[in-house]
PyMOL Python script that loads the backbone (N, CA, C, O; Angstrom):
from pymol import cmd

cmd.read_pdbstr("""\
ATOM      1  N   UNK A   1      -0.448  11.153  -1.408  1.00  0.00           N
ATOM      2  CA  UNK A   1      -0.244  10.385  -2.607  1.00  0.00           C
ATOM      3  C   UNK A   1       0.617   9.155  -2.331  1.00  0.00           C
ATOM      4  O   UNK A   1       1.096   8.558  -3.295  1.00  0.00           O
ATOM      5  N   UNK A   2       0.868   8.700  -0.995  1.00  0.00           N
ATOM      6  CA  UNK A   2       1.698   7.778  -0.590  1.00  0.00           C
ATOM      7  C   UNK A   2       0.273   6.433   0.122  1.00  0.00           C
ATOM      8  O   UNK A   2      -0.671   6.595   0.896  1.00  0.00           O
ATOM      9  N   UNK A   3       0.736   5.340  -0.548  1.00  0.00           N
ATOM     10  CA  UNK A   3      -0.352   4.326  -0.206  1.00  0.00           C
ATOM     11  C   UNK A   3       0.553   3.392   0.287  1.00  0.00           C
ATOM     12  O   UNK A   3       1.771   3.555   0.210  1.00  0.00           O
ATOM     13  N   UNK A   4      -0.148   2.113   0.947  1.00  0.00           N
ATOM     14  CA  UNK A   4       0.177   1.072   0.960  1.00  0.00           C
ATOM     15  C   UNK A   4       1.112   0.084   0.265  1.00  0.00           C
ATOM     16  O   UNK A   4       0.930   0.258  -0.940  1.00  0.00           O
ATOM     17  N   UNK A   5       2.042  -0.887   0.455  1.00  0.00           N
ATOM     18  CA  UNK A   5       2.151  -1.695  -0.343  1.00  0.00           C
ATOM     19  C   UNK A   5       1.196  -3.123  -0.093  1.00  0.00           C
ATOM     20  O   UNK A   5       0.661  -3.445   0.968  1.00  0.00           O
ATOM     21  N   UNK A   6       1.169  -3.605  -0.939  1.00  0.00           N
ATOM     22  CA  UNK A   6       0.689  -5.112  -0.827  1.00  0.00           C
ATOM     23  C   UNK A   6       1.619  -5.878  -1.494  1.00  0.00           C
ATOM     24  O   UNK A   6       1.954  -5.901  -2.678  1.00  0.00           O
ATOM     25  N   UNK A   7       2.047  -6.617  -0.345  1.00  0.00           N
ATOM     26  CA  UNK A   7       2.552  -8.527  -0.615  1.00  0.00           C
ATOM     27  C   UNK A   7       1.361  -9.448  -1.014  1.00  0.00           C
ATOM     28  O   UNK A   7       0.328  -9.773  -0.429  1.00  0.00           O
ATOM     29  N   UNK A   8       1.986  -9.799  -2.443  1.00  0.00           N
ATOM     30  CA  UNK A   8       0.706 -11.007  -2.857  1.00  0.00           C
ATOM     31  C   UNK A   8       1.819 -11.656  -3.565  1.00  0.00           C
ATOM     32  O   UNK A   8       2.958 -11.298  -3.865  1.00  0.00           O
ATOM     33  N   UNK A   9       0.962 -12.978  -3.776  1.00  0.00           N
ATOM     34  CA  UNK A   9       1.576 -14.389  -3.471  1.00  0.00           C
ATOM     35  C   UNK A   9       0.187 -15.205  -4.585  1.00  0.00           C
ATOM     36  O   UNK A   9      -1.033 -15.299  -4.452  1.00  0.00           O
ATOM     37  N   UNK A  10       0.887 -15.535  -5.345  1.00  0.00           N
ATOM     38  CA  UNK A  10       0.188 -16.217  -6.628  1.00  0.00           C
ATOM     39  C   UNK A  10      -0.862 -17.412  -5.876  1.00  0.00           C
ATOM     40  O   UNK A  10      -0.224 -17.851  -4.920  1.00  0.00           O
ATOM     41  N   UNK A  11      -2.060 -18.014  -5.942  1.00  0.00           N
ATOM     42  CA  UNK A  11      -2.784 -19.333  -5.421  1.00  0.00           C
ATOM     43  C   UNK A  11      -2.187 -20.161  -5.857  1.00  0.00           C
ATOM     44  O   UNK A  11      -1.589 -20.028  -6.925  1.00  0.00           O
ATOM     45  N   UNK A  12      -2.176 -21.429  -5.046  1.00  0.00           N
ATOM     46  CA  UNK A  12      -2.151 -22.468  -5.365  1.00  0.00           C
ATOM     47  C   UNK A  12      -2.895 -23.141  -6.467  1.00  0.00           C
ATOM     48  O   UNK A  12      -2.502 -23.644  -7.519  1.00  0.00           O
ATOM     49  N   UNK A  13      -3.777 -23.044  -6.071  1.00  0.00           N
ATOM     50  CA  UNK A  13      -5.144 -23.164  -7.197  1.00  0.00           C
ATOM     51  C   UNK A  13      -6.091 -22.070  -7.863  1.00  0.00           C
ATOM     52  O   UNK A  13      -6.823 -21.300  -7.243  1.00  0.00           O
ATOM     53  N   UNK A  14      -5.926 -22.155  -9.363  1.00  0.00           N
ATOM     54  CA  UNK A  14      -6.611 -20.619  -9.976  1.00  0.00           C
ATOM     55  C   UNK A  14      -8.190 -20.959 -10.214  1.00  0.00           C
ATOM     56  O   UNK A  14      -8.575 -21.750 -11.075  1.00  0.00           O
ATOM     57  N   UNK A  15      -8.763 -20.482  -9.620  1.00  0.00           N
ATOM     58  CA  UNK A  15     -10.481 -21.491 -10.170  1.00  0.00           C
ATOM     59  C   UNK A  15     -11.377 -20.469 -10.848  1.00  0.00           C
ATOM     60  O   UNK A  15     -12.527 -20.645 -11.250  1.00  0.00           O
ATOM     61  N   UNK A  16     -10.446 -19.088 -10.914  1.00  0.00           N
ATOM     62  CA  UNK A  16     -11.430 -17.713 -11.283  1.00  0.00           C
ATOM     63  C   UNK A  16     -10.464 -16.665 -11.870  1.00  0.00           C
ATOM     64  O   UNK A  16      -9.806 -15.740 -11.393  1.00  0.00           O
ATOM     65  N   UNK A  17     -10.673 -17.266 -13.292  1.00  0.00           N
ATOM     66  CA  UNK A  17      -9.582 -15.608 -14.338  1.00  0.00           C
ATOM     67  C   UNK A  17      -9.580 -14.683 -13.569  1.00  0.00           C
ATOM     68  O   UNK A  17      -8.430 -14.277 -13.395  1.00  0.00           O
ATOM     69  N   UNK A  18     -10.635 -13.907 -12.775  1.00  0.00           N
ATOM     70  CA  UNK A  18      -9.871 -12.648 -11.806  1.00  0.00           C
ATOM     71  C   UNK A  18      -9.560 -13.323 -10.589  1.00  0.00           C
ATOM     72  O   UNK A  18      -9.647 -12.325  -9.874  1.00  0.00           O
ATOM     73  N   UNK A  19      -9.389 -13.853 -10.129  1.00  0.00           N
ATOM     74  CA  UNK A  19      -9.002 -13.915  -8.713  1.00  0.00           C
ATOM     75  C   UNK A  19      -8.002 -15.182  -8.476  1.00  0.00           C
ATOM     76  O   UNK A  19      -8.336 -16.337  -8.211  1.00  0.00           O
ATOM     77  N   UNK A  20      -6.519 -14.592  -8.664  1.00  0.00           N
ATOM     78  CA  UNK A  20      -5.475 -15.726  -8.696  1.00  0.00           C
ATOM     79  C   UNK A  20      -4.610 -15.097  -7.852  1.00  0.00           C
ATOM     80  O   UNK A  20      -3.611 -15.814  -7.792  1.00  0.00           O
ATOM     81  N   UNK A  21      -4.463 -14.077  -7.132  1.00  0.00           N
ATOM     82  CA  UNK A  21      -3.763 -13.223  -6.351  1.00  0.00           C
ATOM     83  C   UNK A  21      -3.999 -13.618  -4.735  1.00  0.00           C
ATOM     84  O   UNK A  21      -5.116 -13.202  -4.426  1.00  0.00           O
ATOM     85  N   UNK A  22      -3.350 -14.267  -3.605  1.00  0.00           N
ATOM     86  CA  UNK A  22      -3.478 -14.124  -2.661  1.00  0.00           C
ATOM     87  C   UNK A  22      -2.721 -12.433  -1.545  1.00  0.00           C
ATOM     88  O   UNK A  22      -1.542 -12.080  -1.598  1.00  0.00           O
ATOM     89  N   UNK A  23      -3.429 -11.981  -0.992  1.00  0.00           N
ATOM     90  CA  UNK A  23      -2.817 -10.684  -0.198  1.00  0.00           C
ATOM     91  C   UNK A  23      -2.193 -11.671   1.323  1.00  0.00           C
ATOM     92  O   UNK A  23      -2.746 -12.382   2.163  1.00  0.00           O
ATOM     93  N   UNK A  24      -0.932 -11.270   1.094  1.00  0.00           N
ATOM     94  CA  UNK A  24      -0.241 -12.320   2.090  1.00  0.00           C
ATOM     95  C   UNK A  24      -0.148 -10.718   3.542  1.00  0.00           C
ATOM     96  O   UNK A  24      -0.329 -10.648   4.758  1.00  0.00           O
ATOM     97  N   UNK A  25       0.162  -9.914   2.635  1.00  0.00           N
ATOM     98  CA  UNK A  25       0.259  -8.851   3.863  1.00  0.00           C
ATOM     99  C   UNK A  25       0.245  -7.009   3.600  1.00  0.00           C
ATOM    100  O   UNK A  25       0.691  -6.759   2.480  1.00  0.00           O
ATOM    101  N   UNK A  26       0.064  -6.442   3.949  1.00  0.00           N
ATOM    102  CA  UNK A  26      -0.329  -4.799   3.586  1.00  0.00           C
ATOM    103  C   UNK A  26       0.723  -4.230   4.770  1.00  0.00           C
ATOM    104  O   UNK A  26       0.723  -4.558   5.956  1.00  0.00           O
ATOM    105  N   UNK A  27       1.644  -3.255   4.074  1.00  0.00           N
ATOM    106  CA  UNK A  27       2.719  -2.879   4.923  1.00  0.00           C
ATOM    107  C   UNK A  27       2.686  -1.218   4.908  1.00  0.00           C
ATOM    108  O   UNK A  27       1.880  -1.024   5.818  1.00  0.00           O
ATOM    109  N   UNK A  28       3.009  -0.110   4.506  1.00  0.00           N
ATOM    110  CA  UNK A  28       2.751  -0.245   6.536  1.00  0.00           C
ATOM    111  C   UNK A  28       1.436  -0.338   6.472  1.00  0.00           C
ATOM    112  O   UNK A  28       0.675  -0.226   5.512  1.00  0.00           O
ATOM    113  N   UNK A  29       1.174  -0.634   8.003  1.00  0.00           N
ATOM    114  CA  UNK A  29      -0.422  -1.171   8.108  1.00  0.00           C
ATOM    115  C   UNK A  29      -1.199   0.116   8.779  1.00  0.00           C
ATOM    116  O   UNK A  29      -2.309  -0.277   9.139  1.00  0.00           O
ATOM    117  N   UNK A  30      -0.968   1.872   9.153  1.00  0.00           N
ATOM    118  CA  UNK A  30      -1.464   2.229   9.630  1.00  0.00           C
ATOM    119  C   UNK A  30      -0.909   3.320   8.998  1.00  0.00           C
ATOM    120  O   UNK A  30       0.188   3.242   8.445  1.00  0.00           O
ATOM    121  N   UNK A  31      -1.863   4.795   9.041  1.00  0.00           N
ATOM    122  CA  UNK A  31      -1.133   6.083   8.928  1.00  0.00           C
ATOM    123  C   UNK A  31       0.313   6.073   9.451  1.00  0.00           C
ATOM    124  O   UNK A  31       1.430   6.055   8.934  1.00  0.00           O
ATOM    125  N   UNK A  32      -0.127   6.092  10.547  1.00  0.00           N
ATOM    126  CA  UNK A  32       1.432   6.872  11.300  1.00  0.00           C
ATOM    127  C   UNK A  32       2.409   5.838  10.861  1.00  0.00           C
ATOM    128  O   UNK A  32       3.558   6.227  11.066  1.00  0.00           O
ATOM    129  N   UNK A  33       2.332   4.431  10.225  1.00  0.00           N
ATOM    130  CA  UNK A  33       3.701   3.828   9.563  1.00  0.00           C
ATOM    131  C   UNK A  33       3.330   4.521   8.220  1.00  0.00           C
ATOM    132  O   UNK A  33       4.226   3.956   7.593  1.00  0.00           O
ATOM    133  N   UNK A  34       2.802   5.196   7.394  1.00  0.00           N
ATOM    134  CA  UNK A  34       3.439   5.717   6.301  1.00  0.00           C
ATOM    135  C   UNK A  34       4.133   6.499   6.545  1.00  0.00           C
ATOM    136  O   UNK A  34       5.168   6.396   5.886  1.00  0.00           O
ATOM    137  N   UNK A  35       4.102   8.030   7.796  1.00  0.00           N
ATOM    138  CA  UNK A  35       4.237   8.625   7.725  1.00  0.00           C
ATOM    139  C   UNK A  35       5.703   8.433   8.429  1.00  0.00           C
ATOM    140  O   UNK A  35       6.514   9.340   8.240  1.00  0.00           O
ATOM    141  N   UNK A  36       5.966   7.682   8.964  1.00  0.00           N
ATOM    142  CA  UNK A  36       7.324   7.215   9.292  1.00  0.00           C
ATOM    143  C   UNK A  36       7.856   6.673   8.275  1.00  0.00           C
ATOM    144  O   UNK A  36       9.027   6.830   8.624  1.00  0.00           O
ATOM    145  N   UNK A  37       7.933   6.107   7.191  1.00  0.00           N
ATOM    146  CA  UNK A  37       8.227   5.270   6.416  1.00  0.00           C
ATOM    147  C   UNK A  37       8.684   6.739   5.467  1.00  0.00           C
ATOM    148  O   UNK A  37       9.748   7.352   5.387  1.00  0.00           O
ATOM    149  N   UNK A  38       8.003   6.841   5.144  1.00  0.00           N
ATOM    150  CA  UNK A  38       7.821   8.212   4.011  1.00  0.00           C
ATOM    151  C   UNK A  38       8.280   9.887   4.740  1.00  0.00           C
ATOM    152  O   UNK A  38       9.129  10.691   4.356  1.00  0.00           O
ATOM    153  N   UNK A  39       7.479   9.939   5.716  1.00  0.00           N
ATOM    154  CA  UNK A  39       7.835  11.794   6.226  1.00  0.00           C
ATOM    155  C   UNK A  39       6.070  11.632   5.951  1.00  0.00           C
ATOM    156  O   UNK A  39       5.312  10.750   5.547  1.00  0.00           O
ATOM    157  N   UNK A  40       5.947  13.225   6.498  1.00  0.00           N
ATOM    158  CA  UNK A  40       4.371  13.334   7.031  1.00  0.00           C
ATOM    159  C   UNK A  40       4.103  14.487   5.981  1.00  0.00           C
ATOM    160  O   UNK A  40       4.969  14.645   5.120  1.00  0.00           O
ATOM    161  N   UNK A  41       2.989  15.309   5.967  1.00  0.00           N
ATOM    162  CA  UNK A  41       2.642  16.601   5.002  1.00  0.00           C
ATOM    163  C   UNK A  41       3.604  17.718   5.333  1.00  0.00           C
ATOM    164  O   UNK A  41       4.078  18.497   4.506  1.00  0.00           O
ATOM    165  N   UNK A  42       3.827  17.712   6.558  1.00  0.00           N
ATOM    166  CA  UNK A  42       4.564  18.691   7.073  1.00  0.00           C
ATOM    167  C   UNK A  42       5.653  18.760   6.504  1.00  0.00           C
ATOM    168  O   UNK A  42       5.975  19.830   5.989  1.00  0.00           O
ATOM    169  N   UNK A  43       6.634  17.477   6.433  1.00  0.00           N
ATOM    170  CA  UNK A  43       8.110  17.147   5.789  1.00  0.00           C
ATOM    171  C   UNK A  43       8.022  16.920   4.268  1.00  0.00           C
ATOM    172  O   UNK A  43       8.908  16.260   3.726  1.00  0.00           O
ATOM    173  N   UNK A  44       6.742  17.559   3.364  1.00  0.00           N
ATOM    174  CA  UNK A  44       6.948  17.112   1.679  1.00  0.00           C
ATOM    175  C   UNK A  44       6.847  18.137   1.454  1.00  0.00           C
ATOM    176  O   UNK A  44       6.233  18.819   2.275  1.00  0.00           O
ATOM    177  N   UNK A  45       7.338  18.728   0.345  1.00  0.00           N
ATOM    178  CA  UNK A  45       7.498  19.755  -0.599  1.00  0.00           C
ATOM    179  C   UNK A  45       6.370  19.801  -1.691  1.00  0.00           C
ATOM    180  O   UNK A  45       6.055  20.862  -2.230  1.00  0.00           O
ATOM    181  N   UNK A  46       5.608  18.257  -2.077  1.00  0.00           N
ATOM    182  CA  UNK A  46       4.273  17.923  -2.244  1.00  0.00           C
ATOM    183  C   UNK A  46       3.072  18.725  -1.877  1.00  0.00           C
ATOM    184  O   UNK A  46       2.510  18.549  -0.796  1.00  0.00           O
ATOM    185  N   UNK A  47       2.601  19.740  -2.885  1.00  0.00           N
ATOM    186  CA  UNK A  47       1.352  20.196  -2.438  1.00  0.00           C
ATOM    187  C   UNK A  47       0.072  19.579  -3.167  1.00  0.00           C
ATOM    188  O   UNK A  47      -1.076  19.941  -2.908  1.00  0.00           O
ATOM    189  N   UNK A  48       0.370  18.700  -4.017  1.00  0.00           N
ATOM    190  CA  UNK A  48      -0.841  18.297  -4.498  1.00  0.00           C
ATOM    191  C   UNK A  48      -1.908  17.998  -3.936  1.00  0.00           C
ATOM    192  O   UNK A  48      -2.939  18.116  -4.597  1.00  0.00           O
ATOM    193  N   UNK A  49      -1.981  17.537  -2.588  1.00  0.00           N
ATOM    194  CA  UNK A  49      -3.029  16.857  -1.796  1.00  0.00           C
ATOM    195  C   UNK A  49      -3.697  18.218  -1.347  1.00  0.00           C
ATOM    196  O   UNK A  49      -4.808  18.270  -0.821  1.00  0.00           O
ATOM    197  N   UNK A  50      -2.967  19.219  -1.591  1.00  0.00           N
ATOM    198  CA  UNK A  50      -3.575  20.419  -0.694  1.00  0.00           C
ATOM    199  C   UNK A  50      -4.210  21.424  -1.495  1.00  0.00           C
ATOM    200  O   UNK A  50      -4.412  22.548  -1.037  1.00  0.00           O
ATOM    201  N   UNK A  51      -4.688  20.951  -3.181  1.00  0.00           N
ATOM    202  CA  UNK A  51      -5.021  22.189  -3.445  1.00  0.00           C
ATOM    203  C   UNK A  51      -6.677  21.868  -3.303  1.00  0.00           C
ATOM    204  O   UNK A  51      -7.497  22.771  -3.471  1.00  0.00           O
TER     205      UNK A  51
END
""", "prot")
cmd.dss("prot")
cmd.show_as("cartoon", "prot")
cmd.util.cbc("prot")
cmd.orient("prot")
């Protein structure tokens, strides 16, 4: 239940009611940085993912 963050960064120019959001960067960028960032299944008390 642990995702990504995203860095976004407003456009310069808006030319499309949905799409005014630039993605400047996605942190952590891989499993094993969530699971450092956060703790892994092993280290949560979290069973939701497991039923």
């Amino acid at each position: 239940m642990v995702n990504r963050l995203l860095v976004a960064g407003i456009k310069p120019k808006i030319t499309d009611k949905w799409d005014y959001f630039d993605i400047k960067e996605e942190a952590p960028k891989t499993k094993a940085g969530i699971d450092a960032a956060f703790g892994g299944e092993a280290q949560s008390t979290c069973k939701m993912g497991s039923l």
